[in-house]
PDB file with one MODEL, atoms N, CA, C and O in Angstrom:
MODEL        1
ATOM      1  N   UNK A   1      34.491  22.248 134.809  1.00  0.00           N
ATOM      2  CA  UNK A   1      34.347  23.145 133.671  1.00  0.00           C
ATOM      3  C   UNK A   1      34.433  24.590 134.142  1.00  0.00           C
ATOM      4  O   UNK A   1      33.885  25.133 135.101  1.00  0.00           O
ATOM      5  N   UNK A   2      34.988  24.913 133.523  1.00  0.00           N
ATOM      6  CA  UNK A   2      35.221  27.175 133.961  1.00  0.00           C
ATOM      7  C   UNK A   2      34.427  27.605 132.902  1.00  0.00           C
ATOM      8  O   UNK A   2      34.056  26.955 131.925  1.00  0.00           O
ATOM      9  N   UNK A   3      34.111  29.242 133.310  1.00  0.00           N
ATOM     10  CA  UNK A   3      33.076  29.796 132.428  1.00  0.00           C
ATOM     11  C   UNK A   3      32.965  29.851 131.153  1.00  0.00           C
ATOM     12  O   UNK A   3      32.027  29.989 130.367  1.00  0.00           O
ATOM     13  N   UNK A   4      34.306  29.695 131.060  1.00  0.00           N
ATOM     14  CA  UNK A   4      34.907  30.129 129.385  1.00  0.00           C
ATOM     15  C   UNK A   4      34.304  29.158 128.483  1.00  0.00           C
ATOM     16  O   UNK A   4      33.662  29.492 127.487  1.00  0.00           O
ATOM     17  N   UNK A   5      34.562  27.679 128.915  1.00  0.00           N
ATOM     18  CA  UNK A   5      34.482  26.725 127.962  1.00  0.00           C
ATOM     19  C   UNK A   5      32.468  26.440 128.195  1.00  0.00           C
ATOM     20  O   UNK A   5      31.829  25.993 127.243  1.00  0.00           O
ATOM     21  N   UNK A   6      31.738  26.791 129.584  1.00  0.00           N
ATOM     22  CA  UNK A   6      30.558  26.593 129.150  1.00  0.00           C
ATOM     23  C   UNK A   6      29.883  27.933 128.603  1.00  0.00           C
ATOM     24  O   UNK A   6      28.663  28.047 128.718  1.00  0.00           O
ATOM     25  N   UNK A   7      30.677  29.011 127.978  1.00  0.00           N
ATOM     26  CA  UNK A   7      30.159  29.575 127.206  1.00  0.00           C
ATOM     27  C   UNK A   7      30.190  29.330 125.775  1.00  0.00           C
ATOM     28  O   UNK A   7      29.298  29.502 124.945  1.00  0.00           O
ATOM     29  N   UNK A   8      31.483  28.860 125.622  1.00  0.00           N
ATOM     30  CA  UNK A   8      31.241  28.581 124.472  1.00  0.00           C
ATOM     31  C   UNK A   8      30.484  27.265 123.975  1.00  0.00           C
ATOM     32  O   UNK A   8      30.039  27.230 122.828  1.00  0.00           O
ATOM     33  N   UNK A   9      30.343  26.200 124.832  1.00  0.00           N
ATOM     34  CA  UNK A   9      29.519  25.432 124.404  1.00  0.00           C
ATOM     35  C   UNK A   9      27.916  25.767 124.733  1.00  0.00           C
ATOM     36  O   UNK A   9      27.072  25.019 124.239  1.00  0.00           O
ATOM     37  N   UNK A  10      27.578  26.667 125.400  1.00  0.00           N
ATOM     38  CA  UNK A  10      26.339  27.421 124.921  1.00  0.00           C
ATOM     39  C   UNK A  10      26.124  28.254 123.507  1.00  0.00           C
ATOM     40  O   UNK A  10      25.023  28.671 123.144  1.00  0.00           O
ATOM     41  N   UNK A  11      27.273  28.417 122.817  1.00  0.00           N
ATOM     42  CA  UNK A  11      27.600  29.209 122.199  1.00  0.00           C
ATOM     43  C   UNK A  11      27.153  28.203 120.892  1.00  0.00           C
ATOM     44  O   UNK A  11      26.508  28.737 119.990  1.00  0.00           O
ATOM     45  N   UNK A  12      27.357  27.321 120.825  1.00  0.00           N
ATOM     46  CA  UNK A  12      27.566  26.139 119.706  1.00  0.00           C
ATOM     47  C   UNK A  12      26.017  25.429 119.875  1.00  0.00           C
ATOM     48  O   UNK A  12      25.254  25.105 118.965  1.00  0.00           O
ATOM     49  N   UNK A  13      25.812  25.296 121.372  1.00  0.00           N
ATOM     50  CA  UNK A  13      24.364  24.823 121.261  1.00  0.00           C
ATOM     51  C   UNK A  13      22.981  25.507 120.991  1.00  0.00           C
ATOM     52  O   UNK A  13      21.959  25.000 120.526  1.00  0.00           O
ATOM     53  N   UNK A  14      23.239  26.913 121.444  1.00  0.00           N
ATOM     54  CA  UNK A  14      22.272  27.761 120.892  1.00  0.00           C
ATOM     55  C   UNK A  14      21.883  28.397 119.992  1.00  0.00           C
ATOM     56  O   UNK A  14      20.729  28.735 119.732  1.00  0.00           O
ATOM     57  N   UNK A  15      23.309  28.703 119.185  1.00  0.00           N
ATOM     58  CA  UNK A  15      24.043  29.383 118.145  1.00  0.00           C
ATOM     59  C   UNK A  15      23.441  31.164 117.922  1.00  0.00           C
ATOM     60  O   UNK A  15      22.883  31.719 116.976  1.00  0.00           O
ATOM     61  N   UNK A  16      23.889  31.662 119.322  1.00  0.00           N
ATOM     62  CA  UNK A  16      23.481  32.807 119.770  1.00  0.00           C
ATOM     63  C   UNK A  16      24.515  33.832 119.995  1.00  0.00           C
ATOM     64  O   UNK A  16      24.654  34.624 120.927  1.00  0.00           O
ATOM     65  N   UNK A  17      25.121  33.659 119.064  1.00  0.00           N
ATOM     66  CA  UNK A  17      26.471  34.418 118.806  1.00  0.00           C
ATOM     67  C   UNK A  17      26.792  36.132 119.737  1.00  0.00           C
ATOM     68  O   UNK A  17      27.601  36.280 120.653  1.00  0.00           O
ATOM     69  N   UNK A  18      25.788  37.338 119.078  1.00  0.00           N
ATOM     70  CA  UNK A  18      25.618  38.521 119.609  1.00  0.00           C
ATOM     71  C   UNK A  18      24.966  38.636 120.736  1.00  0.00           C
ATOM     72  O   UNK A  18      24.843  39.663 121.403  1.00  0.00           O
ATOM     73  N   UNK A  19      24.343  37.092 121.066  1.00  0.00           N
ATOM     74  CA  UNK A  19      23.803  37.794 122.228  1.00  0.00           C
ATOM     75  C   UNK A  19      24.563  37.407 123.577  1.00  0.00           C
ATOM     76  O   UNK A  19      24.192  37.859 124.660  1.00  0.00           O
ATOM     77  N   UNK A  20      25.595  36.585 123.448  1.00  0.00           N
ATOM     78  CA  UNK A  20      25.962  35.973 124.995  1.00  0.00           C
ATOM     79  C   UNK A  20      27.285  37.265 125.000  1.00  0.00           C
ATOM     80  O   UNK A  20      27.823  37.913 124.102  1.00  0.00           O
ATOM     81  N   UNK A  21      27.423  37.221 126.321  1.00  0.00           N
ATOM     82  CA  UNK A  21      28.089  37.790 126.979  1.00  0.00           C
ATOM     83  C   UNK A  21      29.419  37.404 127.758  1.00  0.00           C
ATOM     84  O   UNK A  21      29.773  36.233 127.616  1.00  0.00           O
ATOM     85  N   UNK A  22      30.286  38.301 128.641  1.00  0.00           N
ATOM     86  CA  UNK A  22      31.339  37.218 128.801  1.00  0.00           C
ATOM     87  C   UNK A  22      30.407  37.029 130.497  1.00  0.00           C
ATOM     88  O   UNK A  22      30.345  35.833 130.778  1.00  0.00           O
ATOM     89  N   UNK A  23      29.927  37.671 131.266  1.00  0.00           N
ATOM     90  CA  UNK A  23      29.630  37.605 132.596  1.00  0.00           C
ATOM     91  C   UNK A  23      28.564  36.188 132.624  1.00  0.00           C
ATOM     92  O   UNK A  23      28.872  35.184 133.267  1.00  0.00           O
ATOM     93  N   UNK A  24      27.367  36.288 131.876  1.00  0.00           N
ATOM     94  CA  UNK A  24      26.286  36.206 132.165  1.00  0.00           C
ATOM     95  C   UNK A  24      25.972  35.464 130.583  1.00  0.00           C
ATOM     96  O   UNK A  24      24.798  35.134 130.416  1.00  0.00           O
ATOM     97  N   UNK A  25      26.652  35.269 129.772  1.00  0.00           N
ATOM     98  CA  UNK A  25      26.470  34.523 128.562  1.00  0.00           C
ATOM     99  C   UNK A  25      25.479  33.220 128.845  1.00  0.00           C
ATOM    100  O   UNK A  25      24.377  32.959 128.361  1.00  0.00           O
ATOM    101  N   UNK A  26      26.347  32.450 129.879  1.00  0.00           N
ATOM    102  CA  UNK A  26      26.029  30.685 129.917  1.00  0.00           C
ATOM    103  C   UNK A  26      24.087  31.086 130.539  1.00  0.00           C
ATOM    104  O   UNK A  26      23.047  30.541 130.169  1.00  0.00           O
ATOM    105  N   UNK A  27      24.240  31.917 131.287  1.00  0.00           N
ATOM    106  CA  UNK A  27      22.868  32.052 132.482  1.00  0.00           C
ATOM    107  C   UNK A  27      22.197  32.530 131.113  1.00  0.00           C
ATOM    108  O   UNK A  27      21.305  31.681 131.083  1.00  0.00           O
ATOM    109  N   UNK A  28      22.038  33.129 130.203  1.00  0.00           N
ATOM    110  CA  UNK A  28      20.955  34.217 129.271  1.00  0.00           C
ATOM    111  C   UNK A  28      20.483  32.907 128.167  1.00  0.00           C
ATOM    112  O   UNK A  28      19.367  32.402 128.037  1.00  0.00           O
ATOM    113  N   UNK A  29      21.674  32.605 127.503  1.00  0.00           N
ATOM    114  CA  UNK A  29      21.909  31.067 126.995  1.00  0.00           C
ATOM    115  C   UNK A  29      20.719  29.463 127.965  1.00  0.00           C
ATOM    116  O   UNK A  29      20.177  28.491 127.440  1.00  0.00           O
ATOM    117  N   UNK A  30      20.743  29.707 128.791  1.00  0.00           N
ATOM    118  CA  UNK A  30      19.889  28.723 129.434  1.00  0.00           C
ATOM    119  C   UNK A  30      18.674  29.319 129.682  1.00  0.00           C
ATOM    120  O   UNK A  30      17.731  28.531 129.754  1.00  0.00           O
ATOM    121  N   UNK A  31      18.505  30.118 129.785  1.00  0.00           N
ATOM    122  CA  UNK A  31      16.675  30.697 130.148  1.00  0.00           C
ATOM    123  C   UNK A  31      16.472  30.710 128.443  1.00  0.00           C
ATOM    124  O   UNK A  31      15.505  29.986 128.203  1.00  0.00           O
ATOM    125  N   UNK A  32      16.882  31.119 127.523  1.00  0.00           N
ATOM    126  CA  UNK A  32      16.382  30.617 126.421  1.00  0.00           C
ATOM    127  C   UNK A  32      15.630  29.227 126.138  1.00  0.00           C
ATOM    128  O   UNK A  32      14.483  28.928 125.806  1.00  0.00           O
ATOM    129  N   UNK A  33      16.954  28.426 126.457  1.00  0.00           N
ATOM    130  CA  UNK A  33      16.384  27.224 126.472  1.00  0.00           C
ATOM    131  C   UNK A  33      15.703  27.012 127.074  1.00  0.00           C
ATOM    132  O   UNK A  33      14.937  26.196 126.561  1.00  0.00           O
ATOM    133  N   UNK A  34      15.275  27.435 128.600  1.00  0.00           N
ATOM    134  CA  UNK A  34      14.220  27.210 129.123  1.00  0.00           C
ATOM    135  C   UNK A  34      13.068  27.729 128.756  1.00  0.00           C
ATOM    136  O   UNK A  34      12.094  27.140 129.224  1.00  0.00           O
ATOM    137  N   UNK A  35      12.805  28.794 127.955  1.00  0.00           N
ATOM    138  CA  UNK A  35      11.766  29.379 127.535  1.00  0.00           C
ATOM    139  C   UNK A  35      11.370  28.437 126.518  1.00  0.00           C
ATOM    140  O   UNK A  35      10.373  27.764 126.780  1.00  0.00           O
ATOM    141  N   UNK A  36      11.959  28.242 125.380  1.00  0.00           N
ATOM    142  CA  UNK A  36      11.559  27.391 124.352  1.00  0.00           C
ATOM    143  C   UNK A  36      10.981  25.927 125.123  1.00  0.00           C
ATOM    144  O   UNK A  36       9.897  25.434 124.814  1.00  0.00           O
ATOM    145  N   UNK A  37      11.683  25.472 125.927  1.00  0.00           N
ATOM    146  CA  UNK A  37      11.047  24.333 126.674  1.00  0.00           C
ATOM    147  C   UNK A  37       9.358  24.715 127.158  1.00  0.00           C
ATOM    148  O   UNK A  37       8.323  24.101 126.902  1.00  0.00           O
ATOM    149  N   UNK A  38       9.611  26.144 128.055  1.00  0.00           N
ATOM    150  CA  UNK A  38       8.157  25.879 128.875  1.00  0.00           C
ATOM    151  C   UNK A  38       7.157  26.560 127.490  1.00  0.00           C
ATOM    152  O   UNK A  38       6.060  26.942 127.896  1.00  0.00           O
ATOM    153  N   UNK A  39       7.362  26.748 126.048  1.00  0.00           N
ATOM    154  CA  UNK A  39       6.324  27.432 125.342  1.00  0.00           C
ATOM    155  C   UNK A  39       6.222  25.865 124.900  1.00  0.00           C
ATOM    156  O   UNK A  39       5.166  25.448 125.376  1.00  0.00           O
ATOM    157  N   UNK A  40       7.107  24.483 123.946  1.00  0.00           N
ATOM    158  CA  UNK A  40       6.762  23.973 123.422  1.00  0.00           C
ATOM    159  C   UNK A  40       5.738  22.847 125.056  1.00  0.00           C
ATOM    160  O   UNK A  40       4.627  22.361 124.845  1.00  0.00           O
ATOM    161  N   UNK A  41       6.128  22.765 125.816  1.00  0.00           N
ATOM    162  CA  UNK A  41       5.302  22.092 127.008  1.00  0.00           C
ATOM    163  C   UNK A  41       3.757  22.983 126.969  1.00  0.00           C
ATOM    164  O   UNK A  41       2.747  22.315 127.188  1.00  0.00           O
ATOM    165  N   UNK A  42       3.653  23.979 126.784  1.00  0.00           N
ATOM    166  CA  UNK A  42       2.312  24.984 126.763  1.00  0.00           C
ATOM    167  C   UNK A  42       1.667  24.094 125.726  1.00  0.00           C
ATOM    168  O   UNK A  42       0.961  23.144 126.063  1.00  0.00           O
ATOM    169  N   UNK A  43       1.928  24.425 124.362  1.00  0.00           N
ATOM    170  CA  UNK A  43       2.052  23.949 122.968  1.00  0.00           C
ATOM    171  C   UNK A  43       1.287  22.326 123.255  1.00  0.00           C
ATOM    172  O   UNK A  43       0.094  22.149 123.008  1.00  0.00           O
ATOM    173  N   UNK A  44       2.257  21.136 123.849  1.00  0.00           N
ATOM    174  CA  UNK A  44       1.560  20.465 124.129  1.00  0.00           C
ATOM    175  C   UNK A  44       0.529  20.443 125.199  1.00  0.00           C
ATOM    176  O   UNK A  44      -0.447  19.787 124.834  1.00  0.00           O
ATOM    177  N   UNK A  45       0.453  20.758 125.964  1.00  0.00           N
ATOM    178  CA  UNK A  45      -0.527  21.013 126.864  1.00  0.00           C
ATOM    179  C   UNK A  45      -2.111  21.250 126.127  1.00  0.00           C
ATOM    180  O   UNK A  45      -3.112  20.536 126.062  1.00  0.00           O
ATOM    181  N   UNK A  46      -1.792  22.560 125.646  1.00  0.00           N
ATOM    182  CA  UNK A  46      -2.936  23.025 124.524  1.00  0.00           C
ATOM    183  C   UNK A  46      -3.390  21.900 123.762  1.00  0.00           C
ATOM    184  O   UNK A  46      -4.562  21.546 123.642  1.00  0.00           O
ATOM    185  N   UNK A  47      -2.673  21.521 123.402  1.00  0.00           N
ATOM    186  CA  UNK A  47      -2.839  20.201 122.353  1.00  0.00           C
ATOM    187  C   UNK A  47      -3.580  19.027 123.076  1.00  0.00           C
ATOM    188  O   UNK A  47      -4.454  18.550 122.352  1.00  0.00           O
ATOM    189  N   UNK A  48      -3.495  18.537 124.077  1.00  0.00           N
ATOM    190  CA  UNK A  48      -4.238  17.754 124.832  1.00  0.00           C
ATOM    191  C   UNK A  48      -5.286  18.181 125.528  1.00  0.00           C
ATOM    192  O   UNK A  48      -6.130  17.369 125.906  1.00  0.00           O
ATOM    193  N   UNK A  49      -5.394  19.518 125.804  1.00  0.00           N
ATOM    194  CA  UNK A  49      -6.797  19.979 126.142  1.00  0.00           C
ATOM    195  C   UNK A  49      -8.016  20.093 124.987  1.00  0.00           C
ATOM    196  O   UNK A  49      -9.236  20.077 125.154  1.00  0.00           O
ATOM    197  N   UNK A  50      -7.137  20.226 123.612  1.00  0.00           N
ATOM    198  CA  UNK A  50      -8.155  20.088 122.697  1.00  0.00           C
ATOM    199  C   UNK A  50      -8.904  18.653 122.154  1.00  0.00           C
ATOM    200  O   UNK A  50     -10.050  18.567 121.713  1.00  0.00           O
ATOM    201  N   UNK A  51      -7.827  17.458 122.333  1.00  0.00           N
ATOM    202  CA  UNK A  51      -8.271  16.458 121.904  1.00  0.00           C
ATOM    203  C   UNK A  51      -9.167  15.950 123.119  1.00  0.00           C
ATOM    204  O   UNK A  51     -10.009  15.186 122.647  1.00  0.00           O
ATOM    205  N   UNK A  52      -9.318  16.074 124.517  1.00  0.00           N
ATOM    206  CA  UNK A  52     -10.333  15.963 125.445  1.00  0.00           C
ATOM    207  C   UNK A  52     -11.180  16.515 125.076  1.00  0.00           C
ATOM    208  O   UNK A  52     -12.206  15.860 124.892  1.00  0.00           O
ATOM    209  N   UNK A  53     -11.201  17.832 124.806  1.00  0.00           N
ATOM    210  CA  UNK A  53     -12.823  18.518 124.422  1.00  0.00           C
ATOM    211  C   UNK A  53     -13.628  17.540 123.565  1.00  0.00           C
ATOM    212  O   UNK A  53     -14.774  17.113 123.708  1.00  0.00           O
ATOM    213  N   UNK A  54     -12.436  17.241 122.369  1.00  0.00           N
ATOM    214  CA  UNK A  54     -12.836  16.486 121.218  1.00  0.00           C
ATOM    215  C   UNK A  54     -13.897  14.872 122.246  1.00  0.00           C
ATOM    216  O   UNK A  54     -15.081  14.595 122.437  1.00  0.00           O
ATOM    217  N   UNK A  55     -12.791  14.369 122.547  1.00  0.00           N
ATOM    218  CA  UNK A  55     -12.900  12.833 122.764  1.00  0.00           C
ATOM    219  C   UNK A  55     -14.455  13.498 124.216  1.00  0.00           C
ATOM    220  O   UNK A  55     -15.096  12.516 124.592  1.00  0.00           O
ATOM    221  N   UNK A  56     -14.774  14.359 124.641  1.00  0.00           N
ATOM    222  CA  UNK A  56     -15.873  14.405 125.468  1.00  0.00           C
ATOM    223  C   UNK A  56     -16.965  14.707 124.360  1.00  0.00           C
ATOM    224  O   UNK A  56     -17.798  13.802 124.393  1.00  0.00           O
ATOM    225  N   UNK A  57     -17.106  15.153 123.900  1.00  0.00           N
ATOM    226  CA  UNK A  57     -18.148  15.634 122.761  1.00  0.00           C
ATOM    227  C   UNK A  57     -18.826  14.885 122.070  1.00  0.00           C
ATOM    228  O   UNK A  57     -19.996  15.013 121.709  1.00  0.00           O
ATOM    229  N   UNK A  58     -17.506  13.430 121.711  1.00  0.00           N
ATOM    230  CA  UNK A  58     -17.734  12.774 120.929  1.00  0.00           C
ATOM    231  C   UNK A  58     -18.961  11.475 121.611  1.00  0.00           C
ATOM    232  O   UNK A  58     -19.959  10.899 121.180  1.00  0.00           O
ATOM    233  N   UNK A  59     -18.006  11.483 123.135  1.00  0.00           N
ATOM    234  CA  UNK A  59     -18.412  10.262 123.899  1.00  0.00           C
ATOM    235  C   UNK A  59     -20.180  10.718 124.358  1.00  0.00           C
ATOM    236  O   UNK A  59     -21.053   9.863 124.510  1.00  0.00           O
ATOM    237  N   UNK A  60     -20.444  12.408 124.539  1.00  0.00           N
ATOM    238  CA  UNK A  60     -21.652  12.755 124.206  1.00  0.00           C
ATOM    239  C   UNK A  60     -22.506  11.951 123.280  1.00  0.00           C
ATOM    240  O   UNK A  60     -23.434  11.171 123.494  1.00  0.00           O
ATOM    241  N   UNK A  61     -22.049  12.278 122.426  1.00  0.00           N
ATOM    242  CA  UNK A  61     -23.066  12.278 121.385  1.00  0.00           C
ATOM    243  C   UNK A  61     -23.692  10.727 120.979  1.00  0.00           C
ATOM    244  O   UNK A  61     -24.741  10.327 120.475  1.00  0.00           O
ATOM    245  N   UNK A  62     -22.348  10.047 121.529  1.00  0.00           N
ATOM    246  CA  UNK A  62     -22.696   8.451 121.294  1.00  0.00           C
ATOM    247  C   UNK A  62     -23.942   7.894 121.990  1.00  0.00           C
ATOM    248  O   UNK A  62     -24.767   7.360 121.248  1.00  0.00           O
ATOM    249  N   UNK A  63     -24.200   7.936 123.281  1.00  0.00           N
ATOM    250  CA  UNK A  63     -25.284   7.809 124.410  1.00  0.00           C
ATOM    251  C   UNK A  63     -26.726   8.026 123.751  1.00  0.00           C
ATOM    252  O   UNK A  63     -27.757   7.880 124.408  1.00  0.00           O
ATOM    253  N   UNK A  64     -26.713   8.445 122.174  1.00  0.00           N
ATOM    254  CA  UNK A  64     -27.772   9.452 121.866  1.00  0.00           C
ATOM    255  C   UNK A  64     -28.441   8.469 120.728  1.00  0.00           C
ATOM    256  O   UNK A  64     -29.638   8.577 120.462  1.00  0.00           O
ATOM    257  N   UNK A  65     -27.524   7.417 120.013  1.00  0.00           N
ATOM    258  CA  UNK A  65     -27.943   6.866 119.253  1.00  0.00           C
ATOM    259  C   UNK A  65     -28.784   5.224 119.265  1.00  0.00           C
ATOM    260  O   UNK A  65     -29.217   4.745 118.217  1.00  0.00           O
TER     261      UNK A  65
ENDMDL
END
């Protein structure tokens, strides 16, 4: 594959029209995607630290009755 054609299929997968470039398009195009990756991985992360708090709290309180 040459630059041309994986820009434009960054082009179609990101649909990031103004922002790619001809040098550096495909590279700006992938740290996007990587960003959206490492926020929705945060996202879950967060999300499983809350249901532990939950599921410890709970397993507390049981011992009690």
């Amino acid at each position: 594959m040459d630059i041309q054609s994986l820009s434009a299929s960054a082009l179609v997968r990101f649909g990031q029209l103004g922002q790619l470039t001809e040098a550096g398009g495909s590279a700006s195009a992938a740290g996007s995607g990587l960003t959206e990756q490492l926020w929705l991985l945060g996202g879950i992360a967060l999300a499983l630290m809350g249901a532990g708090v939950v599921a410890i709290a709970a397993a507390r309180g049981r011992g009690r009755d």
